[in-house]
N, C-alpha and C positions, 0 to 999 in steps of 0.2 A: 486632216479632218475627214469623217463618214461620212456619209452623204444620203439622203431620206425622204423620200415623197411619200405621204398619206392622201387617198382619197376616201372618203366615206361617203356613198350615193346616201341621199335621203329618201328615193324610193325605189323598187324593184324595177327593174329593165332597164336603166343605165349601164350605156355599153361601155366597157371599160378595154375592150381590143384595143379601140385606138390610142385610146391614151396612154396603155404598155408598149404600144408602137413608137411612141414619140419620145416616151422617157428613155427606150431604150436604143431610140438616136440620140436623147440627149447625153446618155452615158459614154457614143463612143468616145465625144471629147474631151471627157475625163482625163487625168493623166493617166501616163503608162503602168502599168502592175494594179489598175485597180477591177475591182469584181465585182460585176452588178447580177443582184438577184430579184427579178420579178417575181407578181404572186397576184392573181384575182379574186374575184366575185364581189359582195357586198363591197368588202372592204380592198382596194386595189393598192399596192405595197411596190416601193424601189427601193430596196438597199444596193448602194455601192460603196465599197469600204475596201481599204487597204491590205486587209486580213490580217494588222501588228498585233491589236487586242483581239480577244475571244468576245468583248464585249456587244460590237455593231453585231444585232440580228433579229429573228421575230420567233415572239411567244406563244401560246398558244394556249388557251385552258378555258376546253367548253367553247362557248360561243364567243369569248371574250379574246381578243388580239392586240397584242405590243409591239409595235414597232420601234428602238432605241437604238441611240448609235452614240458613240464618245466614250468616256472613264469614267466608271461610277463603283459609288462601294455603297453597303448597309447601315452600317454603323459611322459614328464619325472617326472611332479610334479603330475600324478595321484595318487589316495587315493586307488586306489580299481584294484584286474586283470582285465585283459580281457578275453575273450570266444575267441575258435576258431571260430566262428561268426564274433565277430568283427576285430579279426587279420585277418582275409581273406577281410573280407573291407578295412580296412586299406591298406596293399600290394597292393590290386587291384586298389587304388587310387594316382591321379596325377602323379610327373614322375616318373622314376624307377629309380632314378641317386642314386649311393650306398652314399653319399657323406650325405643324407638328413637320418637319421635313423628315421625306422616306427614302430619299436617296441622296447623295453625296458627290460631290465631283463635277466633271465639266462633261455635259449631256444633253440630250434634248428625245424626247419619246411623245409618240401618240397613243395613247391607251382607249380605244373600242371594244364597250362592255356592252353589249345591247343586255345582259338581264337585268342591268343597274339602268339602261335608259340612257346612256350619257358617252362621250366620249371628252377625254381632256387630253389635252397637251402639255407639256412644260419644258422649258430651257433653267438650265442652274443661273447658281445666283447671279452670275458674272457674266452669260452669255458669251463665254470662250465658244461655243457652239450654238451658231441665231437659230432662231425658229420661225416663221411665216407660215401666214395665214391667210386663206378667202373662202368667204361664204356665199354660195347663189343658189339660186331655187333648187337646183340638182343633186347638189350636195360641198361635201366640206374637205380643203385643199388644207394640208398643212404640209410645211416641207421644210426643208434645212437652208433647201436653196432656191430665191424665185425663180430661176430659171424652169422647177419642174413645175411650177405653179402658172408659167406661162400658159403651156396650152390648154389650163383649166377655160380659164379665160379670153374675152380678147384684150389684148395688151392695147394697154393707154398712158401714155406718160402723164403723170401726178404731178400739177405745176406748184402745189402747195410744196410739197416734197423737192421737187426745184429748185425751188425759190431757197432751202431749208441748208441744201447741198451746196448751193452753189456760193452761201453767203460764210457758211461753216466750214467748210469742205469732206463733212460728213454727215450722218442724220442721227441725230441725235431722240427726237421723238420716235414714235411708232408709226411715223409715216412710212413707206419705202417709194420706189422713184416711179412703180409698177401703179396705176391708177386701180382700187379693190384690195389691193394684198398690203398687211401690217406687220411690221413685224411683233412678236411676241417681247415686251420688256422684260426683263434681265427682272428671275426673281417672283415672275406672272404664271398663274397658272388659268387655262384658256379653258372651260366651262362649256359644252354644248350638248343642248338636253333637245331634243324634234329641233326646229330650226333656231333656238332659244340660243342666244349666244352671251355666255358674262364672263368678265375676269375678274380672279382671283388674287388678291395679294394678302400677304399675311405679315406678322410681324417678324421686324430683324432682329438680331443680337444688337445689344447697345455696347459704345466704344469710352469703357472708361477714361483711357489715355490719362490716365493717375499715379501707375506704380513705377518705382526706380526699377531701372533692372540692375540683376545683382550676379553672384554666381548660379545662385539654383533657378534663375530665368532660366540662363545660356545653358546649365543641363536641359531644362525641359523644351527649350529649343530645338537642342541637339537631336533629342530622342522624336520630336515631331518631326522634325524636317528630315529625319532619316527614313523616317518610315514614310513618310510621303514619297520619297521619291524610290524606297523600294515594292511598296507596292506594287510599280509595275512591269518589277524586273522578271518576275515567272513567264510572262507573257511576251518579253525580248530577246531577242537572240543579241540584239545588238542598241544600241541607240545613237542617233544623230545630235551632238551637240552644235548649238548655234551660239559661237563665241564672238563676245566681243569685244574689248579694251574694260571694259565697266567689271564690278564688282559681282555682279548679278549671276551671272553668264560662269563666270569662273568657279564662283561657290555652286553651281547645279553641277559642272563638269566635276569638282572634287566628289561632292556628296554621289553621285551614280558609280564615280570609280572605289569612292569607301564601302559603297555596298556592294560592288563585287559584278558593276554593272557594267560590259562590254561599250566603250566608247566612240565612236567616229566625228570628233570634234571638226568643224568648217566654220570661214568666216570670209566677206564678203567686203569689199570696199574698192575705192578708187585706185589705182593704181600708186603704191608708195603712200599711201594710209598709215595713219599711226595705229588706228584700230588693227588692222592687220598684222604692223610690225610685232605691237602686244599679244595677242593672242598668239603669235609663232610663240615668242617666249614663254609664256605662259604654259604651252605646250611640250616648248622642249626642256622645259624643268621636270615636266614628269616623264620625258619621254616616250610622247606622244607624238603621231603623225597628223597630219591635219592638211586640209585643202585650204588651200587661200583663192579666194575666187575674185579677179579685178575686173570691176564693172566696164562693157568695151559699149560707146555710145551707137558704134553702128548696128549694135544687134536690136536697138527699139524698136525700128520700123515691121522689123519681123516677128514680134513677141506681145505688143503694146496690146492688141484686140484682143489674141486667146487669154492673156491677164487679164482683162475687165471682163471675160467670158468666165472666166475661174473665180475670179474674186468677187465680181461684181458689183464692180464701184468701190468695195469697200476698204481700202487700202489705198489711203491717199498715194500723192504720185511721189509726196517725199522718198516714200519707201518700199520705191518699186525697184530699187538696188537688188532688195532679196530674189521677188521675182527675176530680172535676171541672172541671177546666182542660179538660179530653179532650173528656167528654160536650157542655162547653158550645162546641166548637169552634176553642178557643184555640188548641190546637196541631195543626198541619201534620203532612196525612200525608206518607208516602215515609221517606227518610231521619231518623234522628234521632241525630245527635252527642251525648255524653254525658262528662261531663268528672267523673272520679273518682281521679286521679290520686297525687292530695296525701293522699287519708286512707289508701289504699293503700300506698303507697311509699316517695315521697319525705315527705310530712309526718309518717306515722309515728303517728297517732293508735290503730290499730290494731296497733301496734308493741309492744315492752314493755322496759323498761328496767331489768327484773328479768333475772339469771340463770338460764334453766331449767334445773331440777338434772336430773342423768341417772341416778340412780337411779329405779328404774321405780315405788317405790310414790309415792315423792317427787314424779315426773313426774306422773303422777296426782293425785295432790291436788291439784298447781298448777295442772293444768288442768279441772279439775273446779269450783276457784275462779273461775278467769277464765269460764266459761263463764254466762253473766249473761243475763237475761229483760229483756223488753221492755217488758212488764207494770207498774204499780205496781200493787200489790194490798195495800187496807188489811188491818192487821192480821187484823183479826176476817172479814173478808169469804168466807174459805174455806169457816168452816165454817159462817158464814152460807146461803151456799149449797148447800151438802154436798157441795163438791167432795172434801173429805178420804175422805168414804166410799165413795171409785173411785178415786182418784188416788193412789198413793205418790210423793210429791214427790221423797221419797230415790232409789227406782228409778228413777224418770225421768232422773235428774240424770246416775245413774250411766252408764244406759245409752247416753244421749248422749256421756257423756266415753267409755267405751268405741269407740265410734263415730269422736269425735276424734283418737286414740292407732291406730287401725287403723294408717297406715303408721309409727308410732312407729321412725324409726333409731336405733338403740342408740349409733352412733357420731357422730349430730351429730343428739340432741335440740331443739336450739334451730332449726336448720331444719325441723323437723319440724311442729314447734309454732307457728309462723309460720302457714306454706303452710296447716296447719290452719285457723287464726284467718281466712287470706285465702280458703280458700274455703270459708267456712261465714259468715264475714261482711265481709270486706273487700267483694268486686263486688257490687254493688247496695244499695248503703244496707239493710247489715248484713246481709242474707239473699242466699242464691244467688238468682240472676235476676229481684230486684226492678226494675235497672234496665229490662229487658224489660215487667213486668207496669205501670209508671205509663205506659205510653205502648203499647198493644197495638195501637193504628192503623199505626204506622210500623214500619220496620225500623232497629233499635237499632245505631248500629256504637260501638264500647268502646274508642277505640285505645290504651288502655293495658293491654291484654292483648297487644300487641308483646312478643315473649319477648325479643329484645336489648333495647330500653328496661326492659323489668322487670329482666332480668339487672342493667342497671347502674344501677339505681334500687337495689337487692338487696343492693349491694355497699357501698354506702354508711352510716357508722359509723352508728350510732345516736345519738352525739351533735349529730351535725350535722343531721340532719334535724328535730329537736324542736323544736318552736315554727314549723315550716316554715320553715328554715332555707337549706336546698337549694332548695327550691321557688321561694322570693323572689329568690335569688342569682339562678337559673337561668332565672328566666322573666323576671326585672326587667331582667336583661340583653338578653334576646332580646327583651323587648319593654318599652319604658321606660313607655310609658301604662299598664304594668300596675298601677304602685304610684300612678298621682295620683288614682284613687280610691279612697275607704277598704274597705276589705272590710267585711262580717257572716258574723257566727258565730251564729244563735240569737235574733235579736233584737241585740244589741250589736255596734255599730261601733265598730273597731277602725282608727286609722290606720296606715297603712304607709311603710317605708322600703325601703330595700334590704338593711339588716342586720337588721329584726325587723318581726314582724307583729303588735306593736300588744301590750301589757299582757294577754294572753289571759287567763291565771289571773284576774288584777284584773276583766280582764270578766266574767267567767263567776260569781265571785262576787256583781260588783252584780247580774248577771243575778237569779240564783238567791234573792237577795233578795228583788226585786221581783216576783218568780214567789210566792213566797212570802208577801209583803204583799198582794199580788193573791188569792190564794187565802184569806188568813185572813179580808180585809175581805168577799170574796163569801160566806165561810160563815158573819162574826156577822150581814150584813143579808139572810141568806136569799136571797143572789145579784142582789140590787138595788142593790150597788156593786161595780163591778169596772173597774180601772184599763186605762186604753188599751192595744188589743193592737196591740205592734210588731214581732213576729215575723211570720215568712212562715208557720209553721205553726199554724192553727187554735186556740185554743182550745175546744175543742167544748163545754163548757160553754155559753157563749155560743150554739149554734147551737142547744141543748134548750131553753135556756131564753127564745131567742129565738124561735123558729118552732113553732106548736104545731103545725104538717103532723111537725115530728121528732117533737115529744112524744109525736103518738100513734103515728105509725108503730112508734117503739120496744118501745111499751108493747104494740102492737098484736100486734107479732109477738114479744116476749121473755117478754109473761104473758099470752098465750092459752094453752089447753088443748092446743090443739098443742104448742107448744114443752113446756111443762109434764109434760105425762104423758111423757115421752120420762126422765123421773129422772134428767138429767145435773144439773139446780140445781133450787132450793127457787123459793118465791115471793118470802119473806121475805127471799132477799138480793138476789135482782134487784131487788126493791122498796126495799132502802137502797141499792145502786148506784147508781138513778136517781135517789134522794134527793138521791146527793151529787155528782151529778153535774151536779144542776140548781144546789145551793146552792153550787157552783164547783170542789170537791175535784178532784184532777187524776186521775180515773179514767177517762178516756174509753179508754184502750187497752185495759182490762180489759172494761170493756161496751159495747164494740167488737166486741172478741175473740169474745167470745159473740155477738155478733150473729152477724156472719160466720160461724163456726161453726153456729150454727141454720140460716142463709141456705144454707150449702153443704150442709148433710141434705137443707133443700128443692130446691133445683136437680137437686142431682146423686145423689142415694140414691133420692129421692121421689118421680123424676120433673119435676118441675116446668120441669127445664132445657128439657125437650121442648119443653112449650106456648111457656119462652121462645123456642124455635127459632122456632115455629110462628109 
């Protein structure tokens, strides 16, 4: 992903020296190969971008300046990006009703018109690339990342935002954790006229989920899904695929190499991984090279703070495997293809096969249910730690469903409630712009944010998608090597046909077992038996209770006096988190969370982030 700071003073003699001072200490901690371009006066500008697309860059026409960074195109059935040249045409053309969309793709721009009086911002529908925001007497901060939004401000940890993170394990509203700064929801367009601040939403596409698919679906499939992902081949020399045991992953690597698109396929897991063992194959069917990158638990202690300096928070700690896959060089900068397809769309896992009722308190409560943390958090560990006495877990809940129900149609709830669920957790492995944050070397392109492929991914019943149904039809046809190797879901290989993808439910139950068995046998021998890990995602247990550089690190920074006097947790329950964390219990997301959380006080409230510039 690109990277973008907008300041817009609200009156003349606002010095902006310093603050290109600071953005461009905060660029040097960027990754390696990236290029930051400063630019002043009224309007003070950071781009730092990767240089894969031509797209990250600033417009200029007249008095009026665009700032954009990501993949965008004009039309919905374009072949080719566009320039920030002609995204500044565009914007600047006919009405401004948010209702009509002018640009396409996964983005985010600040547009300062001063002869219109106004400046706006916007992030695409899915927020693959976030956008933030703060307003103060001086003028107006918008940025990709708060970190450049820091030294707008003085930084204050947001306890509502806390409370929000720490219950979910991500943020789900328009809070962020920075006390002043919002972020921009997925699909908003941000409104500021003199100090005047409104946002904008408009209406969505609605999701029939009505028609069978047939043959002439899977053509017009074919012919979307190609062109999405060639679209960005003018602009590659090469691209990095991020493969994995899954369906997803494999169908983006055939479609880049059908259009003639140079590949560097890599993938990432524990050491003797089934994800891993599949993707070699997978690979040596085409005769493909490929990196396999095995997660090694001593390198955390060294990499954990520049990841929540990169990501910044937002990439739970599940899947901080990639990050170090990242740190340790596994993955290729420039381009980075990203295959998310099936739990989106056509496979429907994010789907629901419940009726959503339309009455509005009814609507409410359904969605108040569905809304689900990331978290496990034992019983007792709350108020172990005295989360309860800062945290209303009730209000939180609520406030986020209020948040999900913002564009609530009264005439077709269940599109409503979709769109919601897709952009609060479909793009990016469950959270807005996670895709972005496991790989912040490269620049991300998403081609299933294509609004014709989505439209007719959209349309498609609900019963035919379950089990990825469409997806195997669809992609088995268009590419028969896709099914002669087995897929993984989690650890469990699943084989494939053309008409089904493998006993899922049956897997996911032995899975669950044996996750299970694994856990009870490392808590009776005190973490001294624990059965072979053959998922791609970490057991972290194994990495505390294997490496004592983690042990103490944890310890170092979650029960010093630092962290401590800060009254967000006790001693006493970080000290049984660790407890059970080391004797195998599945808590690592919870005293994770916290880490991260502390980790992002010290970077970015406390300064710290500085020295790491420095």
């Amino acid at each position: 992903m690109s990277w973008m700071a907008v300041r817009v003073a609200h009156r003349q003699g606002c010095a902006t020296d310093e603050l290109l001072r600071r953005w461009r200490g905060i660029g040097a901690a960027l990754p390696a190969k990236t290029r930051l371009d400063l630019s002043a006066g009224e309007v003070a500008v950071a781009m730092a971008h990767h240089g894969s697309l031509r797209c990250p860059g600033i417009a200029r026409e007249g008095e009026a300046v665009l700032a954009i960074v990501g993949a965008y195109w004009l039309e919905p059935d374009a072949k080719e990006l566009a320039t920030p040249a002609q995204a500044l045409a565009r914007l600047r053309s006919g009405a401004d009703g948010r209702a009509t969309r002018k640009l396409y793709g996964n983005y985010a721009y600040v547009l300062h018109d001063p002869a219109a009086g106004r400046t706006t911002a916007e992030c695409g529908d899915f927020g693959v690339v976030p956008l933030y925001y703060t307003q103060g007497d001086d003028g107006l901060g918008v940025a990709t990342d708060i970190k450049f939004l820091a030294p707008i401000r003085k930084p204050a940890l947001d306890a509502q935002a806390a409370g929000e993170f720490l219950q979910f394990g991500h943020l789900m509203s328009d809070l962020t954790l920075l006390e002043g700064v919002r972020r921009l929801l997925p699909g908003t367009r941000l409104v500021v006229e003199g100090k005047a601040v409104r946002l904008e939403t408009g209406e969505l596409p609605h999701f029939r989920r009505d028609s069978e698919p047939s043959a002439a679906t899977y053509d017009v499939l074919d012919a979307q899904f190609e062109r999405a992902i060639s679209r960005y081949a003018p602009d590659l020399q090469r691209a990095s695929v991020s493969l994995s045991g899954g369906l997803d992953s494999r169908t983006t690597l055939l479609a880049a190499m059908k259009v003639g698109m140079p590949v560097d396929p890599w993938t990432a897991g524990e050491p003797g991984s089934l994800e891993c063992d599949v993707a070699r194959k997978v690979c040596a069917r085409e005769n493909l090279a490929i990196v396999t990158h095995s997660n090694d638990c001593t390198r955390l202690p060294t990499w954990f703070e520049r990841s929540v300096w990169f990501t910044e928070a937002r990439c739970p700690p599940g899947h901080m495997h990639f990050l170090d896959a990242g740190f340790a060089g596994a993955i290729a900068g420039g381009g980075q293809l990203h295959g998310l397809v099936g739990d989106v769309v056509v496979g429907g896992d994010y789907d629901t096969q419940q009726d959503v009722p339309t009455d509005p308190q009814a609507l409410r409560a359904f969605c108040g249910r569905a809304i689900g943390s990331l978290i496990y958090w034992p019983a007792d560990s709350w108020q172990r730690l005295g989360l309860d006495r800062w945290i209303d877990a009730r209000q939180v809940r609520e406030r986020v469903t209020d948040g999900v129900l913002t564009r609530s149609a009264t005439d077709d709830p269940y599109s409503t409630y979709l769109w919601s669920r897709y952009q609060h957790r479909g793009f990016g492995f469950i959270i807005p712009a996670l895709v972005s944050q496991v790989a912040p070397w490269a620049d991300v392109m998403t081609p299933f944010i294509d609004p014709a492929f989505f439209a007719t991914c959209a349309s498609i019943d609900r019963r035919a998608i379950a089990e990825r149904k469409t997806q195997l039809a669809w992609s088995a046809r268009r590419y028969p090597q896709l099914i002669a190797t087995p897929r993984v879901k989690d650890g469990v290989l699943l084989p494939l046909s053309r008409e089904s993808g493998g006993d899922y439910d049956g897997a996911i139950k032995r899975l669950r077992l044996r996750m299970q068995v694994r856990y009870l046998l490392s808590r009776l021998t005190g973490g001294r038996v624990n059965l072979k890990q053959r998922e791609s995602y970490p057991f972290y247990a194994n990495w505390y209770r294997k490496s004592s550089a983690v042990r103490e690190y944890f310890r170092d920074v979650l029960l010093s006096e630092r962290s401590l006097s800060r009254g967000l947790w006790s001693r006493e329950g970080i000290e049984r988190l660790l407890h059970d964390l080391r004797v195998g219990r599945n808590v690592w997301d919870a005293i994770g969370t916290i880490l991260m959380l502390e980790v992002f006080i010290r970077l970015f409230i406390e300064g710290a982030g500085e020295q790491l510039a420095e």
